[in-house]
N, C-alpha and C positions, 0 to 999 in steps of 0.2 A: 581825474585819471587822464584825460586828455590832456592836461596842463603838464600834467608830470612825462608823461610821453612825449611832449611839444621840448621840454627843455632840457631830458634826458639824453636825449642824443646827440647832440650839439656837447654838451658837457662830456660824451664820453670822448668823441672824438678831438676834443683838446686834451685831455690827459691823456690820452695815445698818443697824439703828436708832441707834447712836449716829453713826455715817458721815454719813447724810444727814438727822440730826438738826439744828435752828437753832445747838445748842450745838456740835455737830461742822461746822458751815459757817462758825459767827464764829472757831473755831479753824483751819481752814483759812485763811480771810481773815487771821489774825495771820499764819500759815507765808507766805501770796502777797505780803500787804504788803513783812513783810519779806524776803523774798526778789527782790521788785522792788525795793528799798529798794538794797538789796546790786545789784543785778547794774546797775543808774543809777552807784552809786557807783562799782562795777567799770569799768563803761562811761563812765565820764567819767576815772579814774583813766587806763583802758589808751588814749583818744583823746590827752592829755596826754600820755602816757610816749612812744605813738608819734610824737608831733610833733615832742618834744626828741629822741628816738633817731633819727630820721628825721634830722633839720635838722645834728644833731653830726657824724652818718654823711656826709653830704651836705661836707659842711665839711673832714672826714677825704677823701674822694673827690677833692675837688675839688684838695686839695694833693698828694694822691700825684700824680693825671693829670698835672698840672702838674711834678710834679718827673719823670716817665718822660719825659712828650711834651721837656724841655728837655733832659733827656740823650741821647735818639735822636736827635734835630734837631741835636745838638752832635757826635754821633760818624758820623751820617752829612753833615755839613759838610763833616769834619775829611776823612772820606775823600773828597769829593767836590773840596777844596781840593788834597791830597794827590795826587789825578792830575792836575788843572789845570797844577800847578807841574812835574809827571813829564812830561808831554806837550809841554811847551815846551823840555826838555829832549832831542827825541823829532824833528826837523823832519826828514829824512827815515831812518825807521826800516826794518829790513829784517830779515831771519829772523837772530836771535840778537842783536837790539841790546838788547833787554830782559836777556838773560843776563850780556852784557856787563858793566853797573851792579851792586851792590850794594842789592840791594833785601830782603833777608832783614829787614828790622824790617818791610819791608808787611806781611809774613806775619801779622802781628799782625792787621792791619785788611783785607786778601783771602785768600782762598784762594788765586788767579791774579790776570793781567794778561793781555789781548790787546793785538793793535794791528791796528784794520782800518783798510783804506785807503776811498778815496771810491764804489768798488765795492761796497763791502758785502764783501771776501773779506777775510779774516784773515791778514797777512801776516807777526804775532810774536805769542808768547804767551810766558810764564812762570810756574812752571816749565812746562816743555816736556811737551807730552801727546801721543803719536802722533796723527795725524789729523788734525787741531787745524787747523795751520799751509797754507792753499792754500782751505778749507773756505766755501763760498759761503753766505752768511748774509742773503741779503737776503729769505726769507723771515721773521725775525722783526719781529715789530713795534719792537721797539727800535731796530733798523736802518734800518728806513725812517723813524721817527720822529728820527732824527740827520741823516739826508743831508735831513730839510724842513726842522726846524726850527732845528737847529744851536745848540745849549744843555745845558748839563750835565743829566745824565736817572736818575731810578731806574727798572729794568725791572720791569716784571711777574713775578711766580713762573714758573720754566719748570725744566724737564727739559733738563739739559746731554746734547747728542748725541754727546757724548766720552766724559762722565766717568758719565753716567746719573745726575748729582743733581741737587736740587731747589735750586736758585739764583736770585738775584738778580741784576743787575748793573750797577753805577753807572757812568757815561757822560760822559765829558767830549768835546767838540769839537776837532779837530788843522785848522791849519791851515800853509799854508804859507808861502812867503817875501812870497808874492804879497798874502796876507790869504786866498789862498782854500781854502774846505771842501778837508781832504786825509784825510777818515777821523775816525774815534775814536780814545781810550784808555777800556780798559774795567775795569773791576776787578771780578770776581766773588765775590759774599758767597755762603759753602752756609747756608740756611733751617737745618738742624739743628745745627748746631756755631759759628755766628756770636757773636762778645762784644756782640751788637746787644740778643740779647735773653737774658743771664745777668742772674741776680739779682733775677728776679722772685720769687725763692719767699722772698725777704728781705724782702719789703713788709707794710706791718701789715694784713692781710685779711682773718686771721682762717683758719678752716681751708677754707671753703667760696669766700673771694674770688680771681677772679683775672683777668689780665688778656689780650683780645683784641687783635692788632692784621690790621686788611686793609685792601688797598687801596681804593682810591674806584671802581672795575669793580665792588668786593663778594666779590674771591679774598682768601681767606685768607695772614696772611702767617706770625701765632702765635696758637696755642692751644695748653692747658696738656695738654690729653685726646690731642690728632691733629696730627700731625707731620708724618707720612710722607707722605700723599698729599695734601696740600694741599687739602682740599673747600672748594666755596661756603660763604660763610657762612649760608646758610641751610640748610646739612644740619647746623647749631651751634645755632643758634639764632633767635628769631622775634619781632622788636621793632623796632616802628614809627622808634623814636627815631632807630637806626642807619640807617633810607633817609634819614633828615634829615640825618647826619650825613655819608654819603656824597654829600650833595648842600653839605657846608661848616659845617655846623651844630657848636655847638661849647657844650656845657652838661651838664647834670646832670639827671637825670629816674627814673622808676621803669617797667621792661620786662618781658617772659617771657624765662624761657629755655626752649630747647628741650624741656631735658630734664625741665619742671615744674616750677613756681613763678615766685616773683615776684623782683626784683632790683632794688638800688640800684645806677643806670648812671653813667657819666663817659665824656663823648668830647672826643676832643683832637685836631684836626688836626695831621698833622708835615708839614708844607707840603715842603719840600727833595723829600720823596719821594712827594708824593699818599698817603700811607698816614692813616688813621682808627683811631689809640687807643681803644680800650676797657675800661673796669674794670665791674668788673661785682661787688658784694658779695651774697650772699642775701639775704632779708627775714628768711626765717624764722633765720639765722644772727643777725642783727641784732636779733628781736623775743627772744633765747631767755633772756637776762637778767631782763627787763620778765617774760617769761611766768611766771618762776619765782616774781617776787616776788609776782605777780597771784594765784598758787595757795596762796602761802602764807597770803595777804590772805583771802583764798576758805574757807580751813580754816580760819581764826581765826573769822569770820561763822556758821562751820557749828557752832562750838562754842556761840559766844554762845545760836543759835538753841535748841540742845540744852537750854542750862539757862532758855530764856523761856518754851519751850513749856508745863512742868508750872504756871506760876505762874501765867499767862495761863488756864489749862483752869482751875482753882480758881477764881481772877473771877470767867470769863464759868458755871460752874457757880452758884455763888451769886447770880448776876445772872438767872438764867433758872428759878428754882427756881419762881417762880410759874408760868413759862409751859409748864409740861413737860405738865400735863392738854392744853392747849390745842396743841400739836404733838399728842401721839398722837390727836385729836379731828380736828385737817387730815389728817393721814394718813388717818384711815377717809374720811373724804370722798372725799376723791385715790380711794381704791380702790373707793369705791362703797357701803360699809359703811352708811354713811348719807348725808343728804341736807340736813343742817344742823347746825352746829354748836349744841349746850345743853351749857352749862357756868355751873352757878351761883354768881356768885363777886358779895361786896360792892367789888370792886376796878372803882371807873370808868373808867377807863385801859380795864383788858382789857375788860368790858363795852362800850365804846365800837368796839374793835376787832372782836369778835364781830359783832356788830351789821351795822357795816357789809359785812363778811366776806357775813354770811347773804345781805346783798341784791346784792353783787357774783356771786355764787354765781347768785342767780335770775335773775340779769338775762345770764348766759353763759349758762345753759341754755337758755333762751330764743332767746336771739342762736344756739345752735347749733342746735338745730330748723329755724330758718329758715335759715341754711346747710346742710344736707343738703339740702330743699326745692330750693335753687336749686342745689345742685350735678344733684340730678336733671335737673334742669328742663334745665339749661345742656348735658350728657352726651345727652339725647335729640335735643336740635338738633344739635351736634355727629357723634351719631355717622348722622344722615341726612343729614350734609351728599358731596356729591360732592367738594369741595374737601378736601384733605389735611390734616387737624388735630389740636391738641393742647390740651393743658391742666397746668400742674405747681401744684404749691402754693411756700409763700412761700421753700422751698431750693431752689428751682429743679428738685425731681424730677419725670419726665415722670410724673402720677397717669391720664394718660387721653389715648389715640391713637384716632380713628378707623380703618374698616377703611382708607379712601386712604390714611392715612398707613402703616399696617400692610403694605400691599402693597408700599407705596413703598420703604421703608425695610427691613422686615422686622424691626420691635422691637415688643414687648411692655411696657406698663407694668406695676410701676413699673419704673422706669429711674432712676439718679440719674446726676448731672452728671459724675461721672469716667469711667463705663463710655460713656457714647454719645459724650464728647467724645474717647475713643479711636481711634473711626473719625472725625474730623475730621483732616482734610488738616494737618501740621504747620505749613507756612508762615500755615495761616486758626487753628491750631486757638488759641491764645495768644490774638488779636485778640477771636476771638470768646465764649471763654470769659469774657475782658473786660467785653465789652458783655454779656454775658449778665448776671453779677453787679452790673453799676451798672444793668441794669433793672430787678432786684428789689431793689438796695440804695436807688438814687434816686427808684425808682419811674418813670421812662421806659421810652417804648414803642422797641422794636428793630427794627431795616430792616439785617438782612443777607445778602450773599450770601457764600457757602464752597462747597468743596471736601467732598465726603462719599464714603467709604469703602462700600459697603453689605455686608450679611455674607458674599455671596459675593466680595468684594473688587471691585467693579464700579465707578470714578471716577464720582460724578454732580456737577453744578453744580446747588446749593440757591437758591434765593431763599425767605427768611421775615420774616413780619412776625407780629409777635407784639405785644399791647397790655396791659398790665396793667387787673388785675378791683379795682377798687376797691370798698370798702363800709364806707360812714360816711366818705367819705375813706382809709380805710386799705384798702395794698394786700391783699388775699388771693393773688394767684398773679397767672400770667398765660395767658393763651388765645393761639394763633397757628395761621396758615396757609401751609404749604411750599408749593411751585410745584420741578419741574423743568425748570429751565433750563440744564439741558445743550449741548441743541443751540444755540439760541441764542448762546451763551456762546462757544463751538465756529467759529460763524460769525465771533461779533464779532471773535474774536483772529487769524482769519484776514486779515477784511478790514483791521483796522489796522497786521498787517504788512505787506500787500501796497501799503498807501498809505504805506508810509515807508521800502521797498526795493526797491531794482534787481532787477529776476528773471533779469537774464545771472548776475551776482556775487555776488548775496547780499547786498550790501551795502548802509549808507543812501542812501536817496536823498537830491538837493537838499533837500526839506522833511524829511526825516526828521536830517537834518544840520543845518538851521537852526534846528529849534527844540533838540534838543541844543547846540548854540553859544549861542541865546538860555538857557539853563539856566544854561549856565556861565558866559556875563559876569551872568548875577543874582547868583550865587556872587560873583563877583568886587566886584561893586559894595556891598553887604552884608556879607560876611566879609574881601575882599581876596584870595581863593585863587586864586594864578595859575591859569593855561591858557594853551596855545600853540597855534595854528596851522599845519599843513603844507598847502601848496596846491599842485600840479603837473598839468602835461600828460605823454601822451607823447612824447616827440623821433621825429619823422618816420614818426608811427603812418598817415597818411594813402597813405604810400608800400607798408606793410605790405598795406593793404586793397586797393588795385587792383593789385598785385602777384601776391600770397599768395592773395587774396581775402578774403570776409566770414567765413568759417570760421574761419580763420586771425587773424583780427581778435579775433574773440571769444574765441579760445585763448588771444590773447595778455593779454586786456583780464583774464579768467580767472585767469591766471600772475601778473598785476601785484596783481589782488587779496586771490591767494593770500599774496604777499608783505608788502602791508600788514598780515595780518593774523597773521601770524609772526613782525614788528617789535614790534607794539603788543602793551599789557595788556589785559586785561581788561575795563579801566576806558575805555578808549580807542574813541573813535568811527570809521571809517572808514566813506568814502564814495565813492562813485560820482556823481558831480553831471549827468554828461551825456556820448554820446559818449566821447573820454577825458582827462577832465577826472577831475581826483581831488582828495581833500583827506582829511585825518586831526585830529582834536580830542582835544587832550593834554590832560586835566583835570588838574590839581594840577602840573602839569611847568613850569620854570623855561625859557628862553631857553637856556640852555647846553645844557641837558640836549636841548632838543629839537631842537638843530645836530645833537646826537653822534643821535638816532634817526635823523635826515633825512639824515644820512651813510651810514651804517648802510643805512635804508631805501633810500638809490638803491645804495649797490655790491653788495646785492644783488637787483635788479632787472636791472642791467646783466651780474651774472652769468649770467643764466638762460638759458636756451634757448629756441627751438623748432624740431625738426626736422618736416620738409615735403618731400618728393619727391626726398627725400636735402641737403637745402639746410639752413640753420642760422640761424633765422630772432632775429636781438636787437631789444631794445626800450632806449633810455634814458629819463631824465626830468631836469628841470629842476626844481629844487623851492625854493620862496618860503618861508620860517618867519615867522612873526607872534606875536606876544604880547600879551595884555591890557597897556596902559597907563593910567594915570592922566588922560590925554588924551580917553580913548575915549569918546565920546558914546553912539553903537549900535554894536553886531554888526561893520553898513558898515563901520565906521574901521577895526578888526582885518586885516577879509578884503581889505579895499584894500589895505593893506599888505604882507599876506604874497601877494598877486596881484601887487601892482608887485615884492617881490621873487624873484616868478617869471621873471617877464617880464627881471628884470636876471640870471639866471642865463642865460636862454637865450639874450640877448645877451653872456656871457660865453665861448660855444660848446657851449652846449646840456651834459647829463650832469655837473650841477655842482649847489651845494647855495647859497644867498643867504638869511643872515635880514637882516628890517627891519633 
């Protein structure tokens, strides 16, 4: 131990001195150079490789989508053709006409056949399932969706109530002698065992690609992980591209996935069945190539550097052999040792640099005299001030708090900038740490207010103003004064909710609705980003009130708004305008999409309740949809529009939905 302590010290003290020697600093500069040198070159190489690997990928993407989306499109046709021609064959069917035919090659392309009448009840199927046959089905949506629309249909993923599997089922229209609606013919596809979706694991993808498909609702229809119970697509994964692309969108882009990372996407509508294609390849699958050769590239660099480093040190060693007195001479300085450099040398060069050396030297000490002085001077004002104060030097560390500010806060200097910007409010803390550093970088003076933590965890609202200390023009630090304005702050977010919501509902008011509306046509006129409009009254809410009474009114006005707001995102404005008068502001939402909420949003309105003295009190509504046009001068233009097509619902008999 003694040994090692004997020759430990000695050894540190020569790596210090050759380390932070001029000779040890020009060879670090050779190592940074080039190693800036190299990681520019790296970083221009790996932007290039990603471009072309991107763009080829991109290109690879875009032909598979394109080759899956025309083979589903072609085999759900073929069967959607395949019952059209089956059901003309079919004009009045009865329990066993289906069995009767030879239909064993369907088998290929369904599982089963029904045959429902204009009922909605299932009057054949095959092959034959107990239960099946007599079975009232006009709760699904596919069924209602046949007896309105009357057109060949793909259903929604659902759970058969026969067989308990996860199915499909494609829909053609029967009619009868007459031309009229007489039922469907249905063909069911089972989700796990279908030729719909084999042969994906033959596509070039690589180990990590593969492919999504679900409908434009957003249920899932394949995924290569989850099968069985069919989840949202958002228990998969989490990517803007795909709300685009359920909304029709149809391109190639880069998304998340769920489970981490990043991915080269492809979507492809298959129109026949409202279904949304998906490919999806990794990044990192894609970059692992490029990465290899980038490391390889990397080790080659690390070699060169290896044999430049000794040849480089020998140079700048011969280069500096004069100047080595004259380093160990700044070093005692630096320490204190002495108080001028003397070094006798016939060399004019370093003579000249001594020289001026000596009187920079005098003229900082100097200069720092009279900084102490004022630091005093500045610290005694300061700390007799009643106002709350500080003081940091040019890193921004707190050197000097007043006791107001000590009380206030409870911190002690010094303090530097990560520890106190920890009790900073997250959403302020980023912002502020911002303008913190452009005031001591730019030299500006700072006006903020934040959110402050104090150390017994107590929320205060700060206001600071803080001014930088200049001298000769250059900043030294800066000075500032905190204020607590809490309460204040407290009040103000009271009063500007209370001026821009309803206090029955919770909801915006007219003004607090209209300038959200004027926000979004600014959007619109500037970027083009749709929005829509929903406008409604209640249907015969006036009869509710002198009826029911005003209690009763408000329950119901209550219920209506509970309901808007169990419709809407997030992102979505609902209002109260007056009375009941209502409206909702769709930001980013297209015309179709915002029928399908205003459908949506009245049948369940129309579903609700209110019971009252044993009585069973409903409400409807009429509701007007509007949308930014091209057209639109102000706001006015919109809201006339989706107002007159209120007004034409509730001349249509009220409990109905009208866009412009």
């Amino acid at each position: 131990m003694a040994f090692q302590q004997k020759f430990a010290q000695p050894l540190r003290h020569a790596l210090h001195r050759h380390l932070f020697s001029l000779r040890g600093r020009l060879l670090l500069g050779v190592v940074v150079i080039w190693t800036l040198l190299c990681l520019i070159l790296l970083a221009l190489g790996w932007q290039s490789g990603t471009l072309l690997v991107e763009e080829s990928n991109r290109i690879h993407l875009r032909y598979e989508a394109n080759l899956i989306r025309n083979d589903i499109t072609h085999e759900i046709e073929q069967r959607l053709e395949v019952l059209d021609r089956l059901a003309d064959q079919l004009p009045d069917p009865s329990p066993g006409s289906l069995a009767q035919g030879n239909h064993d090659p369907l088998l290929a392309l369904f599982e089963g056949l029904v045959v429902v009448d204009a009922e909605n009840t299932v009057i054949d199927d095959w092959p034959t399932i107990t239960g099946r046959i007599g079975r009232d089905i006009s709760h699904r949506t596919y069924a209602r969706f046949m007896r309105n629309i009357q057109r060949p249909h793909v259903s929604e993923p659902f759970v058969g109530e026969v067989s308990g599997r996860l199915l499909v089922m494609m829909l053609v229209p029967r009619h009868d002698e007459r031309g009229r609606y007489a039922g469907f013919l249905g063909g069911l596809v089972e989700l796990d065992h279908s030729e719909l979706f084999t042969g994906f694991d033959r596509l070039r993808l690589g180990d990590e690609g593969h492919v999504v498909i679900t409908t434009t609702s957003g249920r899932l229809i394949y995924h290569p992980d989850q099968r069985q119970n069919l989840p949202t697509r958002d228990d998969l994964m989490e990517d803007p591209w795909l709300d685009l692309a359920l909304d029709g969108w149809e391109g190639e882009a880069s998304g998340e996935l769920h489970e981490g990372g990043s991915a080269l996407t492809a979507y492809r509508q298959i129109w026949p069945a409202d279904w949304i294609l998906g490919l999806y390849l990794p990044l990192e699958q894609v970059y692992t190539p490029l990465t290899n050769v980038m490391e390889r590239i990397a080790l080659r660099a690390l070699w060169v550097l290896g044999l430049l480093l000794p040849v480089m040190a020998a140079l700048i060693w011969l280069v500096l052999r004069p100047l080595t007195r004259l380093a160990h001479q700044i070093k005692d300085l630096r320490h204190g040792r002495r108080r001028a450099l003397q070094i006798a040398t016939r060399m004019h060069e370093l003579r000249r640099v001594i020289d001026v050396f000596n009187e920079v030297e005098q003229d900082r000490a100097r200069t720092m005299d009279d900084l102490q002085r004022r630091k005093a001077f500045l610290k005694g004002i300061l700390a007799a001030s009643p106002q709350a104060m500080f003081v940091t030097d040019t890193r921004g560390r707190l050197t000097f708090v007043n006791r107001a500010l000590k009380d206030l806060l409870g911190i002690k200097p010094p303090v530097h900038l990560p520890v106190w910007a920890k009790r900073i409010h997250e959403e302020d803390r980023e912002p502020l740490v911002a303008a913190w550093q452009a005031c001591l970088l730019q030299q500006k003076d700072l006006v903020r207010q934040f959110r402050y933590f104090s150390k017994e965890g107590e929320l205060y609202w700060l206001d600071v103003h803080a001014n930088a200390i200049r001298v000769d023009g250059e900043i030294i630090g800066l000075v500032g004064i905190v204020r607590d304005i809490t309460q204040r702050q407290h009040e103000d977010i009271l009063l500007r909710w209370e001026a821009e919501h309803d206090p029955l509902t919770g909801l915006l008011n007219r003004r607090g609705f209209q300038r959200r509306v004027e926000e979004a046509f600014a959007a619109w006129e500037k970027a083009g980003t749709p929005s829509s409009l929903l406008i409604f009254d209640l249907d015969h809410f006036k009869a509710i009130n002198d009826t029911g009474g005003h209690a009763l009114g408000d329950r119901m006005l209550q219920q209506v708004s509970a309901a808007m707001v169990a419709e809407t995102r997030n992102s979505d404005h609902a209002a109260r305008q007056g009375g009941d008068e209502f409206a909702i502001l769709l930001p980013g939402c297209e015309a179709s999409r915002a029928l399908r909420i205003a459908e949506s949003l009245r049948a369940r309105i129309a579903a609700n309740g209110l019971e009252q003295n044993g009585q069973t009190w409903r409400v409807t509504v009429s509701i007007g949809v509007g949308s930014f046009q091209g057209t639109d001068q102000t706001i006015d233009d919109v809201i006339a529009r989706a107002d007159a097509a209120s007004y034409a619902a509730k001349s249509l008999g009220r409990n109905s939905v009208v866009g412009e």
